[in-house]
N, C-alpha and C positions, 0 to 999 in steps of 0.2 A: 582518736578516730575522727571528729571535728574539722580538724584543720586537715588531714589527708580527703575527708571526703568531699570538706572544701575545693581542694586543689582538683581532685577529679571532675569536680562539675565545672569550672573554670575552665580546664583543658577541654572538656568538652563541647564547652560554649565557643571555645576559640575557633576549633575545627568544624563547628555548624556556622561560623559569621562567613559570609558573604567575601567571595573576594574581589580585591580591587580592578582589576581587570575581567571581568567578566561579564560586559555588554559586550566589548571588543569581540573575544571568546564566539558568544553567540554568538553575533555578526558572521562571523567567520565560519562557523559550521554549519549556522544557516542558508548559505551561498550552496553548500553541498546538497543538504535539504531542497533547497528550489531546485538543483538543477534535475536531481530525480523524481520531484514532483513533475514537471515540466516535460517531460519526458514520459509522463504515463499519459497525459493529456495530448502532447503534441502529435503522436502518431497517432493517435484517436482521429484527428482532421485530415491525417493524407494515408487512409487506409485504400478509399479509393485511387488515390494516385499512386500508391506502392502496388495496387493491384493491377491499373493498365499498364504500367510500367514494366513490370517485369512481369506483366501477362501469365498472372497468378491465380487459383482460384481463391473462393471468397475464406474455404475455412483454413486454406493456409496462409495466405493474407492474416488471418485473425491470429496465428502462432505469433505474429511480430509484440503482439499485444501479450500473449500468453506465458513464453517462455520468458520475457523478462518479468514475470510476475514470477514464473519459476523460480530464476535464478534468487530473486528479493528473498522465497522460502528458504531454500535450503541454506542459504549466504546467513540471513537476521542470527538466526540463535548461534550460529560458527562464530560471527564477527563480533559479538557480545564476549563471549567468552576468551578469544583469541586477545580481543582486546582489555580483559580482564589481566590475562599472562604475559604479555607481552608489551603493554601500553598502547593507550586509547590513541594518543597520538600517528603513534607507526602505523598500526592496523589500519585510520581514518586516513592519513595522507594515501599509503598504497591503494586504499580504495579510489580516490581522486584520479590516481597516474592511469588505472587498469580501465574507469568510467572514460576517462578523456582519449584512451587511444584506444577505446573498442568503439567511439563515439566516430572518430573518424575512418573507421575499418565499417560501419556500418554505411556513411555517407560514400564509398567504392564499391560497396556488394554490386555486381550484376546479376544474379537470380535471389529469389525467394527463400532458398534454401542456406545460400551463403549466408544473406540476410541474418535470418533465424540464428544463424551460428554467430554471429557478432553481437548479437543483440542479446544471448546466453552471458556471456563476456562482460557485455556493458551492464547487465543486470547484478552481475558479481558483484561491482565496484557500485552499485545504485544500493546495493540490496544490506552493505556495510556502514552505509553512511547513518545509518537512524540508531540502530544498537549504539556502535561507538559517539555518534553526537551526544544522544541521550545521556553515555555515562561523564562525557568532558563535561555538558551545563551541570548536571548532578551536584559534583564537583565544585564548579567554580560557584554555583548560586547557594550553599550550604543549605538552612533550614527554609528558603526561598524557593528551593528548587521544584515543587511541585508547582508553583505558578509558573518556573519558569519551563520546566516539561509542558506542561498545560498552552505556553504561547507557543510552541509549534505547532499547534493548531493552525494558526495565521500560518506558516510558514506554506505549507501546503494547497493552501487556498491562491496564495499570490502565483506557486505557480498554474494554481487550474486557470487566474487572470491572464499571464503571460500567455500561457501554452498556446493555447488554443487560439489567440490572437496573430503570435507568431507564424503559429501550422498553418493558418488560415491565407495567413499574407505572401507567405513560401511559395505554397502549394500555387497558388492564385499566379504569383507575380514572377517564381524562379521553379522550381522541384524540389523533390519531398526529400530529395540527396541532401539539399544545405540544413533541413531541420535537425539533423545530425553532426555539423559543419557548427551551428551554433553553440553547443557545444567545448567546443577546443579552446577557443579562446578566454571561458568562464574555469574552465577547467584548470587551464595555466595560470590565471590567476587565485581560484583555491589554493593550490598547489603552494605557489611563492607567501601567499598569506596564515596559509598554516602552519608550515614550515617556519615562519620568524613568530609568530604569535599564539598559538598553542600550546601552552603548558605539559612537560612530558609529566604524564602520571605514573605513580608508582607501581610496577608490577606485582600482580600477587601471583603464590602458589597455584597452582593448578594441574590437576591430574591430563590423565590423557584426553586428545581430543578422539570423539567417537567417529572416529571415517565410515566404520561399518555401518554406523544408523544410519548416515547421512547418506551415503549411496544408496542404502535400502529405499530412504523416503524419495530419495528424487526419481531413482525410476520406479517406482509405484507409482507416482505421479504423472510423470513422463509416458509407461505404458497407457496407463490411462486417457491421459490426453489422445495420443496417437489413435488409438484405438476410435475412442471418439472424434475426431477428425477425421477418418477413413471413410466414416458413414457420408459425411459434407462429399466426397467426391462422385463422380458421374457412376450414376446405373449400383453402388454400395447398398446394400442393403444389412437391417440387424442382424442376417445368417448369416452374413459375407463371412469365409474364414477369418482373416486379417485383424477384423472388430473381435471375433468372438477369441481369438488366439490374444489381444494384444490384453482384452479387459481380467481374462485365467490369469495373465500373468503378474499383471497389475494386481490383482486380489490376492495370488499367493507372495508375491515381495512385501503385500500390506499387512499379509498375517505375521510374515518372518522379522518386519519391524518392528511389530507391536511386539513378538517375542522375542527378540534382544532386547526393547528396551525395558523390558523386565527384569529380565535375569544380570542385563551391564549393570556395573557398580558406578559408573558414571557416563548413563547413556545420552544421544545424542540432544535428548529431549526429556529432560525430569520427568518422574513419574510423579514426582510429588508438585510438578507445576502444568502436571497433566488434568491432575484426578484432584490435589488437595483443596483445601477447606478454601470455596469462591473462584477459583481458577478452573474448574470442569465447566462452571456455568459461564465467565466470560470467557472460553475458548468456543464452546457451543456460539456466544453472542455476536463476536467477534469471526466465527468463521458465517452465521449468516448474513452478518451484516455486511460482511466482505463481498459474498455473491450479488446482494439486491443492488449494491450501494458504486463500488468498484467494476462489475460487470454491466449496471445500468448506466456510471458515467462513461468508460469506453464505448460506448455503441450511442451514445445520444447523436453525433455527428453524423454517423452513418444513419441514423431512421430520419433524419431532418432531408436529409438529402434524395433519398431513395422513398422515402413517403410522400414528401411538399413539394422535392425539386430546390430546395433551397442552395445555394452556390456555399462550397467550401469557407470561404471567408465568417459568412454568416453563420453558418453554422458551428463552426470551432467557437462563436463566440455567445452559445448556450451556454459549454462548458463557464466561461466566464460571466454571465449569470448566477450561475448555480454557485461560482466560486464567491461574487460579492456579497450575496446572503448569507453564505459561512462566514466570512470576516465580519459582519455586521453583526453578529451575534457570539462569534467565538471569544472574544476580547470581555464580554461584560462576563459568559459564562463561565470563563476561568476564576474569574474573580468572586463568582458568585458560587464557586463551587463548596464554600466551607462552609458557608450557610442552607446552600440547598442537599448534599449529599450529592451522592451517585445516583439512584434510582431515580427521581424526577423527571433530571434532565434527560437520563439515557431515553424511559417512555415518550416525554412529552417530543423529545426528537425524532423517534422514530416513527412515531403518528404522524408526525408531520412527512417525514420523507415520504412515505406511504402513501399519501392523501396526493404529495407533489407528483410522482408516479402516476398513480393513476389517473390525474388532470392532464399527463405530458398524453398516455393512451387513447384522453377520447377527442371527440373531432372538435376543432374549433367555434366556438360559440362566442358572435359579440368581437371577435380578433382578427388579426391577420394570420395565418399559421407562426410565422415567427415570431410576434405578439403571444400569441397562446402559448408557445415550446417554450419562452422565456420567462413567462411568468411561472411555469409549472417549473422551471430549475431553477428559480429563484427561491419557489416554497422549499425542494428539496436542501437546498442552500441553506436555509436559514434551520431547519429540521439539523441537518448535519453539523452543522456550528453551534447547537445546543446539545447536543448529543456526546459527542466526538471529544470533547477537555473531557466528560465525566467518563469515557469506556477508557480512554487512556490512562485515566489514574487510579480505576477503580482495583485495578490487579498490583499496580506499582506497591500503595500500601501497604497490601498483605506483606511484602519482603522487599523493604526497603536495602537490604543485602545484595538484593540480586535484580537492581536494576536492569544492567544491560541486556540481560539475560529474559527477562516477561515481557522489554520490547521485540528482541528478537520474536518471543513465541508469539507475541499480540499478532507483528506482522506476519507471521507466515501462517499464522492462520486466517487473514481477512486475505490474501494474496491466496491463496488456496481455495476461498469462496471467489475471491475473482474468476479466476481461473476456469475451475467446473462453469461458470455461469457464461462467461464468456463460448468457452469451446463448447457447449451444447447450445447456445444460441445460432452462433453461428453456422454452426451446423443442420440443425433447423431451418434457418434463411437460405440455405444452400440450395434444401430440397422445394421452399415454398413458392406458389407462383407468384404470390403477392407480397414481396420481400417486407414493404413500410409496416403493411394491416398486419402481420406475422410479428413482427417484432413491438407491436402496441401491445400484442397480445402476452409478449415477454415480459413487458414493464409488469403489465397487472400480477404476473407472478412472482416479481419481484416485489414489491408493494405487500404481496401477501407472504413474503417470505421475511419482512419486516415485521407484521403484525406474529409471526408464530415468535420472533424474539422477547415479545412482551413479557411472556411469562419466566421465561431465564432470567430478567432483572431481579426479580422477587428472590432470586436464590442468593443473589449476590451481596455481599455484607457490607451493610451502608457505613457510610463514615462522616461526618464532618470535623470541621478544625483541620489543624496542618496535620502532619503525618507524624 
């Protein structure tokens, strides 16, 4: 017995070491990473120029932001798994080709509407890249790989640097067409770099994929949205039929999802990565952190503008404030994560965004306005780069099996707090006379939407050491 159990732990050690190629690896998926980070920031800066542009109102304007948060939900948990069955490689490059030619079908739209529809598209292809990255480092970084899960953190951040910078200079210097244009040519090169340097992974078994949930949850969501955006339009009110027909509908496809995926034998969304032991409380954490956190960085550009007067340029580059206090901090926190656990960092983060919030809401004291906006997304920044390595590994642990799979759910649940926070702010500003003072008043409940997460930490099951 000796010598074979010998051999079993040997084979085992072989397949947790580290392989040789695997900075490259990253490198390379990382590229996918920035370019759908960058793209959640980048239209953040030319929301106003998409809307004189195509002479749009404000809360469908806000869909450009929305739907591709959609598309990221229902896409994470498919692409996880598709790329389970199929290999992480095919399922990730097709994501590349679908991101890079919706990217330039977005940069042609002439209305609002088209728009929305290509931006559904490029969302697909954005919303595959993180499930399947996630499971190629897994892979290549063996028993490493939660630190190296954990530096995606950075990944994210550089493009809230870029974005915003870019969108800024776009918008300013050409139109909000080419920040979609930029795009194509990062794209093509993914593309050719993954394709020779990407390792194909082995496919496994896998049952069917659930279409039926997944239609369920998008248009439950989709009604939803609609419904709430109808109100943002001229003279709509909450008896309008439209709103009250669109929200019935959305509530009864929300009850007929939740019961399929009960009774499916392999529904579209675990029940046991719904409800089980740790994963109820980060999906609660996770979907409000998504709202205060995701829905508060899309609209920062737009309250700088429409509160202070601040010029596009300058202002897309809060966002890159808020992004450099997250690298400043996400880098030591990964590493510090086996010595501190998960609950620590998740609190002491969130207090912090919190606090940065509600400094962005009040009036300037002692600063410039842009002085003040930046320093308040700087705290938020550094709050989130403490935070952010520990909510993303704190679920990974519990099933280390089913990686690509609790990335998917992680994101479609903080995409889903986006989402709601987003399309009910905006909608709000639609009807407010005083667009900036209205949306200060947003922050603060967002801020306070950070503080009710505190207590979900507590449920969640700490861990230190590697996994």
């Amino acid at each position: 017995m000796e010598p074979s159990s010998s051999a079993e732990l040997t084979a085992d050690q072989a397949a947790d070491e580290p392989l040789a190629h695997r900075r490259l690896v990253f490198g390379i998926v990382a590229i996918g990473l920035l370019m759908a980070s960058i793209d959640q920031t980048i239209v953040a800066t030319a929301l106003n120029a998409i809307r004189g542009d195509l002479h749009a109102e404000l809360n469908w304007s806000g869909w450009t932001i929305t739907i591709y948060a959609l598309g990221q939900i229902i896409v994470m948990p498919l692409a996880g798994r598709l790329g389970d069955q199929f290999g992480r490689k095919r399922v990730f490059l097709g994501a590349a080709v679908l991101f890079t030619v919706a990217s330039l079908c977005c940069s042609l739209a002439d209305d609002i509407y088209l728009l929305v529809v290509f931006r559904a598209f490029q969302a697909i292809g954005g919303g595959a890249f993180m499930p399947t990255a996630t499971g190629i480092v897994a892979e290549q970084f063996g028993r490493e790989r939660d630190r190296a899960i954990g530096m995606f953190t950075s990944i994210f951040p550089i493009g809230g640097i870029v974005g915003p910078i870019i969108g800024g200079v776009i918008v300013t210097y050409w139109s909000w067409r080419e920040i979609f244009i930029v795009n194509v040519p990062i794209g093509i090169l993914l593309i050719a770099l993954g394709a020779r340097f990407i390792p194909r992974s082995t496919p496994k078994p896998a049952g069917r994929v659930d279409t039926t949930g997944a239609v369920l949850l998008a248009l439950t969501i989709l009604f939803g949205m609609y419904g709430i955006t109808s109100l943002g339009s001229s003279g709509a009110e909450p008896t309008d039929p439209l709103f009250i027909a669109s929200e019935v509908i959305a509530v009864t496809l929300g009850f007929l999802f939740v019961r399929h995926a009960n009774r499916n034998a392999a529904p579209f969304i675990p029940v046991t990565l719904l409800r089980g032991r740790g994963f109820g409380a980060m999906n609660a954490i996770n979907f409000l952190f998504g709202a205060a956190v995701l829905g508060f960085g899309a609209l920062v550009p737009l309250y700088a503008e429409s509160r202070y007067g601040i010029q596009p340029l300058q202002a897309g580059t809060l966002l890159t404030a808020r992004a450099v206090g997250m690298i400043c901090v996400a880098g030591l926190a990964v590493f510090a994560l086996r010595r501190t656990g998960y609950r620590a960092p998740m609190i002491g983060g969130f207090l912090l965004v919190a606090g940065g919030m509600t400094v962005m809401a009040l009036a300037p004291h002692g600063l410039t306005p842009y002085g003040w906006l930046a320093l308040a997304a700087g705290i938020t920044g550094v709050g989130m780069g403490l935070s952010i390595p520990a909510s993303n590994n704190a679920s990974l642990q519990l099933a280390p099996d089913q990686i690509s799979a609790i990335a998917g759910l992680r994101g479609m649940f903080r995409q889903s707090g986006g989402i709601v926070a987003v399309s009910v702010t905006t909608t709000l500003l639609a009807h407010a006379g005083n667009g900036g003072l209205a949306q200060a008043h947003s922050f603060v409940v967002f801020a306070a939407l950070l503080l009710l997460i505190v207590p979900f930490t507590l449920l969640v099951p700490d861990h230190r050491g590697s996994w």
